[in-house]
PDB file of N, CA, C and O in Angstrom:
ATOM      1  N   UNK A   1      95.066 121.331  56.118  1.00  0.00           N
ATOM      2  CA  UNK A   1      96.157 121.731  56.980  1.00  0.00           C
ATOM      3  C   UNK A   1      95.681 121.895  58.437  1.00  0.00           C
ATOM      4  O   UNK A   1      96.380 121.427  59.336  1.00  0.00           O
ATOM      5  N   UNK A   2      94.167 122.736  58.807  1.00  0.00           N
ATOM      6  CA  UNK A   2      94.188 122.531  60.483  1.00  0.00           C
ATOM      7  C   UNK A   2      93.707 121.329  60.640  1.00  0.00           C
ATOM      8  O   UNK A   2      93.773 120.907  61.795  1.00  0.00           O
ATOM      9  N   UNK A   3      93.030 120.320  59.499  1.00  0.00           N
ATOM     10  CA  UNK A   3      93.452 118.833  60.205  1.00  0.00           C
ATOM     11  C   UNK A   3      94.121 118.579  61.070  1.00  0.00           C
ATOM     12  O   UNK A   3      94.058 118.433  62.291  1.00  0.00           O
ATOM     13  N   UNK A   4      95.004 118.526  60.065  1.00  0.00           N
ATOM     14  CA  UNK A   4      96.213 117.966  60.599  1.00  0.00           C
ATOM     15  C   UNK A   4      97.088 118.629  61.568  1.00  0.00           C
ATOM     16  O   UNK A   4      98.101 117.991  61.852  1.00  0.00           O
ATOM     17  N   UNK A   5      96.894 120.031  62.276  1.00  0.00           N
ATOM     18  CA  UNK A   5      96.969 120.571  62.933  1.00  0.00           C
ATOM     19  C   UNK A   5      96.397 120.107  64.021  1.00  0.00           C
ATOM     20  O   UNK A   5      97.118 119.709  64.936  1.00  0.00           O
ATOM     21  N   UNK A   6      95.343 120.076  64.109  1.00  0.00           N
ATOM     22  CA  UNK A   6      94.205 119.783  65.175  1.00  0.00           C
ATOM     23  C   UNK A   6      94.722 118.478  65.522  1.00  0.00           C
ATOM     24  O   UNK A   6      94.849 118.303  66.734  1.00  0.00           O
ATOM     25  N   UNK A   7      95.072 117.461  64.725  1.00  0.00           N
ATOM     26  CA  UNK A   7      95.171 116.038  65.286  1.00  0.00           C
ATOM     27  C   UNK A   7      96.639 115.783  66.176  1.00  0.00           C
ATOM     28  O   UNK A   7      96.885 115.034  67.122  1.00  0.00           O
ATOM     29  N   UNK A   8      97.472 116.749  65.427  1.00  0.00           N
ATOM     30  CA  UNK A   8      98.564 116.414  66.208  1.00  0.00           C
ATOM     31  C   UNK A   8      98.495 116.944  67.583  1.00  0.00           C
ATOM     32  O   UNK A   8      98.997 116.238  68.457  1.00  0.00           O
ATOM     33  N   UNK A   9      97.909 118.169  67.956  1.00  0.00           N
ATOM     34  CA  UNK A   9      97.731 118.421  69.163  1.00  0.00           C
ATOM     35  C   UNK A   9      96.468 117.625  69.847  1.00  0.00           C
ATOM     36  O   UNK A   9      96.451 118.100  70.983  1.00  0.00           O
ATOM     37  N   UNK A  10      95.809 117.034  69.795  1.00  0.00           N
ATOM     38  CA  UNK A  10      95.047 115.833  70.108  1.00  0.00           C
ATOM     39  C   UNK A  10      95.574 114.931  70.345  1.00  0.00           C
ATOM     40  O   UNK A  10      95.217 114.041  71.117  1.00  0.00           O
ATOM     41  N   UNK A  11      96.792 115.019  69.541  1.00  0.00           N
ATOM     42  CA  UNK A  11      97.690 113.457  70.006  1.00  0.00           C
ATOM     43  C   UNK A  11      98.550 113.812  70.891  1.00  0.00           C
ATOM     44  O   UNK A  11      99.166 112.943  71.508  1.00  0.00           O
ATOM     45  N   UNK A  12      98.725 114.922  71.089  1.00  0.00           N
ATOM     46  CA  UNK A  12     100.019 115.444  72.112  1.00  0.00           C
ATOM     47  C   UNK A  12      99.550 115.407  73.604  1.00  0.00           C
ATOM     48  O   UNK A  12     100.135 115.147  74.656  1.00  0.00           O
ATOM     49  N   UNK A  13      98.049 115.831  73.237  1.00  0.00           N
ATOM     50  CA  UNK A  13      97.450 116.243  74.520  1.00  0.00           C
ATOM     51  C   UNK A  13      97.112 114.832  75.386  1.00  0.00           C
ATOM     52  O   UNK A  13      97.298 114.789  76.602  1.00  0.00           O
ATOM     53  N   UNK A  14      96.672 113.855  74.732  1.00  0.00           N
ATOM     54  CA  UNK A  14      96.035 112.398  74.998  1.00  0.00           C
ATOM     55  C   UNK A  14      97.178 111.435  75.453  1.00  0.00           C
ATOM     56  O   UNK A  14      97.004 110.557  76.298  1.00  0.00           O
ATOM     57  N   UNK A  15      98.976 111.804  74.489  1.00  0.00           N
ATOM     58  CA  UNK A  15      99.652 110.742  75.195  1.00  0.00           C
ATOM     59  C   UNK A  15     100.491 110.830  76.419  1.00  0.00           C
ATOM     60  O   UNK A  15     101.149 111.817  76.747  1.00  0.00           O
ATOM     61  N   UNK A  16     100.401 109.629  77.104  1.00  0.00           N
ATOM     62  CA  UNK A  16     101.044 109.158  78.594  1.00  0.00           C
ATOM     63  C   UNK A  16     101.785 108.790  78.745  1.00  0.00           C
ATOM     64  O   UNK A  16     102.027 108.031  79.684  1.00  0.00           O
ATOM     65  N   UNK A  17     102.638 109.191  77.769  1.00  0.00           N
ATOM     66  CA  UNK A  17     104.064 108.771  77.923  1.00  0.00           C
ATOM     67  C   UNK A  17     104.829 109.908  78.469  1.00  0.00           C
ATOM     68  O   UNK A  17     105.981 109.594  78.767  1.00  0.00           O
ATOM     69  N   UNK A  18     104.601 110.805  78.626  1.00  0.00           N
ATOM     70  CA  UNK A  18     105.385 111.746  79.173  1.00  0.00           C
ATOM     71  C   UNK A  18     105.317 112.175  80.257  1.00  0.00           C
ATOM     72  O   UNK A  18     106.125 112.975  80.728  1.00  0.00           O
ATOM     73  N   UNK A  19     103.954 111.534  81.068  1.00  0.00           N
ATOM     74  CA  UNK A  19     103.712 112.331  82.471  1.00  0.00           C
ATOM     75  C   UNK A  19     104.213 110.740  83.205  1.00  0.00           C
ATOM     76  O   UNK A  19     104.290 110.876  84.426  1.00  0.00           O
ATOM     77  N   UNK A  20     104.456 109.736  82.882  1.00  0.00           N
ATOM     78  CA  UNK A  20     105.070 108.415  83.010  1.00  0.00           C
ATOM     79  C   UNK A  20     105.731 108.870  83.503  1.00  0.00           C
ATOM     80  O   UNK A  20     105.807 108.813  84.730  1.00  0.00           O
ATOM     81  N   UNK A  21     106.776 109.757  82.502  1.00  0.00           N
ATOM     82  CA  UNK A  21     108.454 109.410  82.513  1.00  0.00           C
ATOM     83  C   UNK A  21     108.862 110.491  83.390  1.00  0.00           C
ATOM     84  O   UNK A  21     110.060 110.670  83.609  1.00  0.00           O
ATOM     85  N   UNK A  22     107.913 111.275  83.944  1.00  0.00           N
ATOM     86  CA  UNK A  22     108.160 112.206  85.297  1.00  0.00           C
ATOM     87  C   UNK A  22     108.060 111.915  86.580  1.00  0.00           C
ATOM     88  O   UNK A  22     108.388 112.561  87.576  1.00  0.00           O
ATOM     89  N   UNK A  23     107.578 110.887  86.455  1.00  0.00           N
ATOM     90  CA  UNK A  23     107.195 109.875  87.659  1.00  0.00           C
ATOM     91  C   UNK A  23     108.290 109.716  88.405  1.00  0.00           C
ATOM     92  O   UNK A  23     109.288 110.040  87.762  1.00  0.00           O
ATOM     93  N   UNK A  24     108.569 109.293  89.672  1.00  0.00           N
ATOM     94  CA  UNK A  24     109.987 108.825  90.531  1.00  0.00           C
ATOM     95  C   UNK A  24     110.164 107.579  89.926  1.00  0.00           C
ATOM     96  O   UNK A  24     109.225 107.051  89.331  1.00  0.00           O
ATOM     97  N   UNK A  25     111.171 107.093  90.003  1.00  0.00           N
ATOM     98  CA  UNK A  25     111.488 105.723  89.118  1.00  0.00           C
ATOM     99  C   UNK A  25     111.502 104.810  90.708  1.00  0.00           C
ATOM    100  O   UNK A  25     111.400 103.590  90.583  1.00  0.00           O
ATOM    101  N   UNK A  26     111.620 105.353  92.138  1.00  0.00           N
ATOM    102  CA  UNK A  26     111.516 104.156  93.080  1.00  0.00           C
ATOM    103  C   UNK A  26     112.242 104.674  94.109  1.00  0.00           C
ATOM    104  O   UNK A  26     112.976 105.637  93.885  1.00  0.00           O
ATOM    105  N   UNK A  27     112.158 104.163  95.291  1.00  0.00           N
ATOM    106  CA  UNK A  27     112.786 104.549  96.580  1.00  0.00           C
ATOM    107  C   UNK A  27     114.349 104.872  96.769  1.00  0.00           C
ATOM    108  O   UNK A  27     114.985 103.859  97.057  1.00  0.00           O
ATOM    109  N   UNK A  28     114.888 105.695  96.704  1.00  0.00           N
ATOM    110  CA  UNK A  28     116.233 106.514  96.792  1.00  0.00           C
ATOM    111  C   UNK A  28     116.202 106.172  98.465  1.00  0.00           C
ATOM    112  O   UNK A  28     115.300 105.837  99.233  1.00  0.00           O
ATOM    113  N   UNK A  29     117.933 106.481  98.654  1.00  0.00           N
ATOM    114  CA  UNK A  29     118.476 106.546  99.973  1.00  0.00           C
ATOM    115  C   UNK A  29     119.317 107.984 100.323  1.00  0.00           C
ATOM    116  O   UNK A  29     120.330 108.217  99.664  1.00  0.00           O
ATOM    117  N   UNK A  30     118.983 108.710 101.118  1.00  0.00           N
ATOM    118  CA  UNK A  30     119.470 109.688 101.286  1.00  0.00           C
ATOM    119  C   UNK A  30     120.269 109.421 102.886  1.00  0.00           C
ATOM    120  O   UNK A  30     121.143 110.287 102.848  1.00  0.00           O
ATOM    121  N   UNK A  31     120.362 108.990 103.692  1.00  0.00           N
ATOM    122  CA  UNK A  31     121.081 108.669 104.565  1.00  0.00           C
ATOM    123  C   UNK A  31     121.293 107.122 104.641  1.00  0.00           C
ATOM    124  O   UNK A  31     120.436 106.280 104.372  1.00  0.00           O
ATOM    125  N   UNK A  32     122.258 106.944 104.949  1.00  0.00           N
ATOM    126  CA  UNK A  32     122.929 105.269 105.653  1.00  0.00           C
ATOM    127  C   UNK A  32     122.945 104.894 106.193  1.00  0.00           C
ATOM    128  O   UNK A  32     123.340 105.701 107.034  1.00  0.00           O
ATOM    129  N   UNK A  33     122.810 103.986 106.684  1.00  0.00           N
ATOM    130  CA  UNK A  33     122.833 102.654 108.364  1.00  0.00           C
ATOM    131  C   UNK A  33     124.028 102.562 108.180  1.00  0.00           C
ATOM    132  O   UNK A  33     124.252 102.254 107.009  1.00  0.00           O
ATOM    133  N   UNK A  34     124.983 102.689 108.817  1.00  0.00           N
ATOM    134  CA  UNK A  34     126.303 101.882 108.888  1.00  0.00           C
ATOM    135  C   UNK A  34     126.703 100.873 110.394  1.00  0.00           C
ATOM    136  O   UNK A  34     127.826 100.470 110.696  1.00  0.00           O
ATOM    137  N   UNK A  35     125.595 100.677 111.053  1.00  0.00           N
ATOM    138  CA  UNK A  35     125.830  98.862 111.555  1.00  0.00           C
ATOM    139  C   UNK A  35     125.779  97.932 110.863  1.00  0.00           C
ATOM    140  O   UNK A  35     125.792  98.027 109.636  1.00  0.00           O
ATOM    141  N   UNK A  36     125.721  96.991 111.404  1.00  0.00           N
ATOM    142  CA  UNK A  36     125.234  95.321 110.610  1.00  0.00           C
ATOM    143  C   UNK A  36     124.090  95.056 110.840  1.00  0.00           C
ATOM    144  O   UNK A  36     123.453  95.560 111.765  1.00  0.00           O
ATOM    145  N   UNK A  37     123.629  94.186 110.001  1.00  0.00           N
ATOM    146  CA  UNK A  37     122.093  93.875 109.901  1.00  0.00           C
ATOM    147  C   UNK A  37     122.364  92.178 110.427  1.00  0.00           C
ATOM    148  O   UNK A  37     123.357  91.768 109.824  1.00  0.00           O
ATOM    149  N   UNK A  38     122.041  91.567 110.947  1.00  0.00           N
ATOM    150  CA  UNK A  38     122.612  89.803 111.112  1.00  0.00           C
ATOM    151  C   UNK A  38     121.732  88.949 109.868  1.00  0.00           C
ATOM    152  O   UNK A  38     120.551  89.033 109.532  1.00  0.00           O
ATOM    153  N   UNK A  39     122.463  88.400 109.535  1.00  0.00           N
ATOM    154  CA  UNK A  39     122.064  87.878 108.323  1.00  0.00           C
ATOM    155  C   UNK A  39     120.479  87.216 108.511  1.00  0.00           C
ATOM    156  O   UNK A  39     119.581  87.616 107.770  1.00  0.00           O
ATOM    157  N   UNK A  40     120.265  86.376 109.356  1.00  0.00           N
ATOM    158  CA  UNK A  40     119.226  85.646 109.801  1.00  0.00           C
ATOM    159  C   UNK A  40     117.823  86.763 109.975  1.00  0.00           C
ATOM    160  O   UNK A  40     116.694  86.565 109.526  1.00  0.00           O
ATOM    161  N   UNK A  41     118.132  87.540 110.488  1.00  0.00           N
ATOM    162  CA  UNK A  41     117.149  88.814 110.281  1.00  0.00           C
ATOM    163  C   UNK A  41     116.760  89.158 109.238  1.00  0.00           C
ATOM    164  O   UNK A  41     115.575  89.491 109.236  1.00  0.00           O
ATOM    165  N   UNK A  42     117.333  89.229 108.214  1.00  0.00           N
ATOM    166  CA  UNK A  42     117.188  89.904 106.799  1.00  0.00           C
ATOM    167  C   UNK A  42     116.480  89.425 105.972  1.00  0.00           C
ATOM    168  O   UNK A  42     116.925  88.371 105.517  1.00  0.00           O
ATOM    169  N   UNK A  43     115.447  89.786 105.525  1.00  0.00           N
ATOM    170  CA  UNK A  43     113.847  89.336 104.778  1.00  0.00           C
ATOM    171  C   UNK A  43     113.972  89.647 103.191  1.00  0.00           C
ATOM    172  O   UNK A  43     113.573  88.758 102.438  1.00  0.00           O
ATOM    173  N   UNK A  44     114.510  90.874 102.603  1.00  0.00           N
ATOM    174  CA  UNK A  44     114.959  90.939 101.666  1.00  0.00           C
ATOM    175  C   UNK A  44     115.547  91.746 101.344  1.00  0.00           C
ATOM    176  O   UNK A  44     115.307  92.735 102.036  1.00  0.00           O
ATOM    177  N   UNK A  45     116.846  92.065 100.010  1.00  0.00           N
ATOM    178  CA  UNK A  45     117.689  92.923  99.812  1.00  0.00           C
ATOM    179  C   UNK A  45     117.256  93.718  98.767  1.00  0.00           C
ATOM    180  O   UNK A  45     116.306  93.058  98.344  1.00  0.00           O
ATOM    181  N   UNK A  46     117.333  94.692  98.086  1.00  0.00           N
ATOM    182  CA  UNK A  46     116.886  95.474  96.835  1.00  0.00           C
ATOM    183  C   UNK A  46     117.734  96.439  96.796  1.00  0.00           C
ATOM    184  O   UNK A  46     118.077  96.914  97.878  1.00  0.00           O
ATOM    185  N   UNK A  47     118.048  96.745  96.106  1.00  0.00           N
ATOM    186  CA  UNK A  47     118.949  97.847  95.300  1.00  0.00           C
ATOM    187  C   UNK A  47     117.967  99.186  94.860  1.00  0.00           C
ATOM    188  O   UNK A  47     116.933  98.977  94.226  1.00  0.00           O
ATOM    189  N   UNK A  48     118.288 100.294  95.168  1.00  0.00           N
ATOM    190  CA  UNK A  48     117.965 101.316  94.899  1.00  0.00           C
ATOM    191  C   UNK A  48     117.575 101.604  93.021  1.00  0.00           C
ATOM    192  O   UNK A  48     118.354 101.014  92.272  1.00  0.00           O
ATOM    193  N   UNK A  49     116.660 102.293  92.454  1.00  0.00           N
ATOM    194  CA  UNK A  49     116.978 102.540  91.301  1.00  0.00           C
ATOM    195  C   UNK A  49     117.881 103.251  90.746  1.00  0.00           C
ATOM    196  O   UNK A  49     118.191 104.216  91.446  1.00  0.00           O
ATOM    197  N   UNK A  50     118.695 103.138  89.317  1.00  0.00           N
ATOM    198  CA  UNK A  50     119.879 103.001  88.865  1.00  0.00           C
ATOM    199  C   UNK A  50     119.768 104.447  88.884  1.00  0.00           C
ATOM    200  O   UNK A  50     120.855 104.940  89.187  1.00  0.00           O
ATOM    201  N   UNK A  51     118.807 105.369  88.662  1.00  0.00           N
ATOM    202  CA  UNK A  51     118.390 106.983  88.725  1.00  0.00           C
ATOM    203  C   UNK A  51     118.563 108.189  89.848  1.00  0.00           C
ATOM    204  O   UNK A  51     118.407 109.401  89.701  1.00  0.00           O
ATOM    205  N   UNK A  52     118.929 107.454  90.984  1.00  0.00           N
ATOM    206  CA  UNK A  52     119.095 108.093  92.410  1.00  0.00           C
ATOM    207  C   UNK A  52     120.556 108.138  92.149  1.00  0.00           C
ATOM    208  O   UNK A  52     121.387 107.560  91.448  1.00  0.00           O
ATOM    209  N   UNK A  53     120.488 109.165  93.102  1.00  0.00           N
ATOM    210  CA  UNK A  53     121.946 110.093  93.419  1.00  0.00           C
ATOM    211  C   UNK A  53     123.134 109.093  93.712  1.00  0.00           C
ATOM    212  O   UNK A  53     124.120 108.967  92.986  1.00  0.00           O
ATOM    213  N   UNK A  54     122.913 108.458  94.789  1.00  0.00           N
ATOM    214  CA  UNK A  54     123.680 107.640  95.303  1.00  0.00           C
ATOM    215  C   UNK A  54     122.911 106.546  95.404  1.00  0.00           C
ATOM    216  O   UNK A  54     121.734 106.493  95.761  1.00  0.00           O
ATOM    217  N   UNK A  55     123.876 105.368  94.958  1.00  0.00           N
ATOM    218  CA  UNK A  55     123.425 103.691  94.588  1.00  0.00           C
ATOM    219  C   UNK A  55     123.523 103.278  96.535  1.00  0.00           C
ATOM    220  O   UNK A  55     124.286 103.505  97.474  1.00  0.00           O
ATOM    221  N   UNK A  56     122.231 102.568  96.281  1.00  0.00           N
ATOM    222  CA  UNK A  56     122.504 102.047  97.963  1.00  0.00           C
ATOM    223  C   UNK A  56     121.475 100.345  97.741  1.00  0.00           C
ATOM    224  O   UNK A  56     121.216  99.797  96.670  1.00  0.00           O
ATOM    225  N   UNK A  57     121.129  99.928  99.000  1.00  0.00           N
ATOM    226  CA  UNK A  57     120.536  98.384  99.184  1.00  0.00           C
ATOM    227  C   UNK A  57     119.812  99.228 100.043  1.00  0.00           C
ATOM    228  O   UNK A  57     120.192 100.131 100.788  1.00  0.00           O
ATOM    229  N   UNK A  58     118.020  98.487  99.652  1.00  0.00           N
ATOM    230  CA  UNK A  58     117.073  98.831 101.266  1.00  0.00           C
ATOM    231  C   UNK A  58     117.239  97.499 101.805  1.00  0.00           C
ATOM    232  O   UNK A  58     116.974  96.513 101.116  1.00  0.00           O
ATOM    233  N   UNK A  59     117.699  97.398 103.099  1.00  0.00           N
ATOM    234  CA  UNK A  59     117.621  96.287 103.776  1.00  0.00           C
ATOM    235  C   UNK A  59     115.885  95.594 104.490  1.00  0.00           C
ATOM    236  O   UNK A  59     115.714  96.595 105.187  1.00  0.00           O
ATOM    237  N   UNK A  60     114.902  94.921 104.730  1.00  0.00           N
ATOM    238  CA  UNK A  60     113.989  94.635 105.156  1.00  0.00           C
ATOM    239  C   UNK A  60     114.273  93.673 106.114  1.00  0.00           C
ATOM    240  O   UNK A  60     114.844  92.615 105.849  1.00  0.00           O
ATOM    241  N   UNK A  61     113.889  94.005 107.232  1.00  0.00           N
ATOM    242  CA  UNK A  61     114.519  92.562 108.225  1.00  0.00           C
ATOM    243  C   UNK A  61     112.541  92.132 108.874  1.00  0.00           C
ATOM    244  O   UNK A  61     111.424  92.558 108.580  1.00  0.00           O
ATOM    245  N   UNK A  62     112.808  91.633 109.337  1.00  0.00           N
ATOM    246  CA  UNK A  62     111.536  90.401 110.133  1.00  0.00           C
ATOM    247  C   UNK A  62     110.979  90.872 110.615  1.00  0.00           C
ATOM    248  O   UNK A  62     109.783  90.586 110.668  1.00  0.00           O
ATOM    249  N   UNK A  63     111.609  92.068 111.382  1.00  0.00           N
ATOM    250  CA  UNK A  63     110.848  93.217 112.781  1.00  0.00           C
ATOM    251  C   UNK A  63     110.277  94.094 112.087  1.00  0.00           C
ATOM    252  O   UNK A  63     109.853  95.121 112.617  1.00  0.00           O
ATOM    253  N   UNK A  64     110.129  93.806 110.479  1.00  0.00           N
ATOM    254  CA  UNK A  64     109.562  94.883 109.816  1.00  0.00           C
ATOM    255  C   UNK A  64     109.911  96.447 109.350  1.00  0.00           C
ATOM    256  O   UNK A  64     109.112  97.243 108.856  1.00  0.00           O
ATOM    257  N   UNK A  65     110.961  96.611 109.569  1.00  0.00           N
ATOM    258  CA  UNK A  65     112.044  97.362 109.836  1.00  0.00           C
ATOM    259  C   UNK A  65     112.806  97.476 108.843  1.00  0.00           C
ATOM    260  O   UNK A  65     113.350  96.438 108.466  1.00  0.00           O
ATOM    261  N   UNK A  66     113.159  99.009 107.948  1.00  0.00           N
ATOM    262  CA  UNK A  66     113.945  98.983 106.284  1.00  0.00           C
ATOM    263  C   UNK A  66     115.281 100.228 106.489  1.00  0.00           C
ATOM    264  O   UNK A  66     115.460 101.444 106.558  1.00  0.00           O
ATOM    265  N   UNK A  67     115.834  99.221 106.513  1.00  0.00           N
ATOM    266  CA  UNK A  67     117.524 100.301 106.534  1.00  0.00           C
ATOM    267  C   UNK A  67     118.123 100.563 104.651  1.00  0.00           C
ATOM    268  O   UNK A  67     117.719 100.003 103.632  1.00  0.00           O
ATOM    269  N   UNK A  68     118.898 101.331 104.781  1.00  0.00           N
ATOM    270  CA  UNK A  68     119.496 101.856 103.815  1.00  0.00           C
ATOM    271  C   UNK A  68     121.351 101.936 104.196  1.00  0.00           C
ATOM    272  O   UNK A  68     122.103 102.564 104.941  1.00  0.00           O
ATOM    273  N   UNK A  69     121.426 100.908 103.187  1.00  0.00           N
ATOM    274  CA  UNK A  69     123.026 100.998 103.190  1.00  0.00           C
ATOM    275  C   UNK A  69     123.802 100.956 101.842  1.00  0.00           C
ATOM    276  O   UNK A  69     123.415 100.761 100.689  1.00  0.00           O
ATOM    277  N   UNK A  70     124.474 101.093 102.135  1.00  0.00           N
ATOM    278  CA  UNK A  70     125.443 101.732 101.044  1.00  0.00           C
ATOM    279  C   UNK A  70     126.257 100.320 100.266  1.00  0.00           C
ATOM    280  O   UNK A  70     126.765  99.290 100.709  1.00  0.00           O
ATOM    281  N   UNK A  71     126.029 101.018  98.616  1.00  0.00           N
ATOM    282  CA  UNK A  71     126.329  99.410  98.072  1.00  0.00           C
ATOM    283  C   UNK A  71     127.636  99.196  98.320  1.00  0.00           C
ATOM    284  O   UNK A  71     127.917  98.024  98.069  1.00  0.00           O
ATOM    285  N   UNK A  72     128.613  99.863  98.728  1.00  0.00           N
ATOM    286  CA  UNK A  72     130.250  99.457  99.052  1.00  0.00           C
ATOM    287  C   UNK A  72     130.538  98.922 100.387  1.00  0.00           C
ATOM    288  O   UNK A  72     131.611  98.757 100.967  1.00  0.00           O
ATOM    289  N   UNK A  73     129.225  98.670 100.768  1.00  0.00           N
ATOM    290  CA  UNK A  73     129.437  97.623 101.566  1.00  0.00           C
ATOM    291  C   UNK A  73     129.156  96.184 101.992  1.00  0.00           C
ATOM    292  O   UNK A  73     128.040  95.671 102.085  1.00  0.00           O
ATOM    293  N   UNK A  74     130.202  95.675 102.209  1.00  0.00           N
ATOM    294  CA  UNK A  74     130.258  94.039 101.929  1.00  0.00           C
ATOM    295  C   UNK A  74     129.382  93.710 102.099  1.00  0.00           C
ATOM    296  O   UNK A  74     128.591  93.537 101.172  1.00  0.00           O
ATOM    297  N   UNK A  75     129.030  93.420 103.541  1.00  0.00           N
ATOM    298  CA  UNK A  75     127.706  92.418 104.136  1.00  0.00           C
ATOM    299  C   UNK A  75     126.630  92.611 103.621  1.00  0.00           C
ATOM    300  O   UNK A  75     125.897  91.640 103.430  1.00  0.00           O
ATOM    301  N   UNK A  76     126.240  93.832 103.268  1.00  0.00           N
ATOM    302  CA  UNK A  76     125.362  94.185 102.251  1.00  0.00           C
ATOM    303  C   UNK A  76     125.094  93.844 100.799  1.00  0.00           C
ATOM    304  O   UNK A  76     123.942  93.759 100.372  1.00  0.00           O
ATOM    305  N   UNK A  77     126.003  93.679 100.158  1.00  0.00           N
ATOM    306  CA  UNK A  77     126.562  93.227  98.738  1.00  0.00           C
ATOM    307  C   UNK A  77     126.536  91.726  98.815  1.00  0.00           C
ATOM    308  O   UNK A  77     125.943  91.079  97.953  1.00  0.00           O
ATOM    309  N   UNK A  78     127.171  91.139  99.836  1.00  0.00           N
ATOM    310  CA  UNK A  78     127.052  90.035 100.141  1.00  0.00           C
ATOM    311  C   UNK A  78     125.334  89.340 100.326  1.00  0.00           C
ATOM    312  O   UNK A  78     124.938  88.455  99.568  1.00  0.00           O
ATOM    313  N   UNK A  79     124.550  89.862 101.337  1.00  0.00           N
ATOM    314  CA  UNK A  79     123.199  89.466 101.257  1.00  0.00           C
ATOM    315  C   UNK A  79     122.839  89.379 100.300  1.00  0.00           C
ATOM    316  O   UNK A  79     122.582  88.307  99.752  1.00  0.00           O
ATOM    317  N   UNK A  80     122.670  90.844  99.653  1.00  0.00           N
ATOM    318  CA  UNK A  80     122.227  90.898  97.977  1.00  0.00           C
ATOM    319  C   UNK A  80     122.314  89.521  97.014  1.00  0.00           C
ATOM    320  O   UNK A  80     121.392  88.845  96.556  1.00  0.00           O
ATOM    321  N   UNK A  81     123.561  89.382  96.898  1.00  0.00           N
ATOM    322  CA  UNK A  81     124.327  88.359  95.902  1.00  0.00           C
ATOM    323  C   UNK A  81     123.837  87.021  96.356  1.00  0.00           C
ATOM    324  O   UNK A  81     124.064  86.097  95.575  1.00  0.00           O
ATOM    325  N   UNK A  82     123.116  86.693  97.634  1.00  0.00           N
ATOM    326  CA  UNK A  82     122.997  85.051  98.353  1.00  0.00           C
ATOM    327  C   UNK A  82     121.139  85.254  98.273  1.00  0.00           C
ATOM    328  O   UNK A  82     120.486  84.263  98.602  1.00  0.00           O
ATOM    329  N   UNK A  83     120.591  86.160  97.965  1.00  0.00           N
ATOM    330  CA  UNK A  83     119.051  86.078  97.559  1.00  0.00           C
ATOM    331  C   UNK A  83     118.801  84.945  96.667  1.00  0.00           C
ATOM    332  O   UNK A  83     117.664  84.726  96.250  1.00  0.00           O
TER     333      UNK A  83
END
């Protein structure tokens, strides 16, 4: 019996699955850009992870430069969708 005692807390202690799943799942947006980005500028689109508060797009443009906008918006949704 403390075998098997002993092993299960050996196994509890050793697995990585749980300090994983505490981890941030990825870059959240807490404020918005609400200009336009010009399309030709725009390097790449990404979507926020599905786990953040509010769903948004990081915008990346050429100048190196990462905005945050909000997925209800077109031009944004639009870039996204033409990747």
């Amino acid at each position: 019996m403390q075998t098997l005692i002993l092993t299960v807390l050996l196994l509890a202690v050793s697995c990585t699955a749980m300090p994983r799943a505490l981890n941030a799942p990825g870059p959240c947006c807490f404020q918005f850009f609400t200009g336009t980005v010009p399309k030709p500028k725009i390097i790449s689109v990404i979507k926020t992870h599905s786990h953040c508060h509010v769903q948004g797009f990081i915008i990346s443009t050429a100048a190196g430069k990462e905005f945050c906008v909000s997925q209800n918006v077109v031009w944004a949704q639009t870039a996204f969708d033409e990747q």
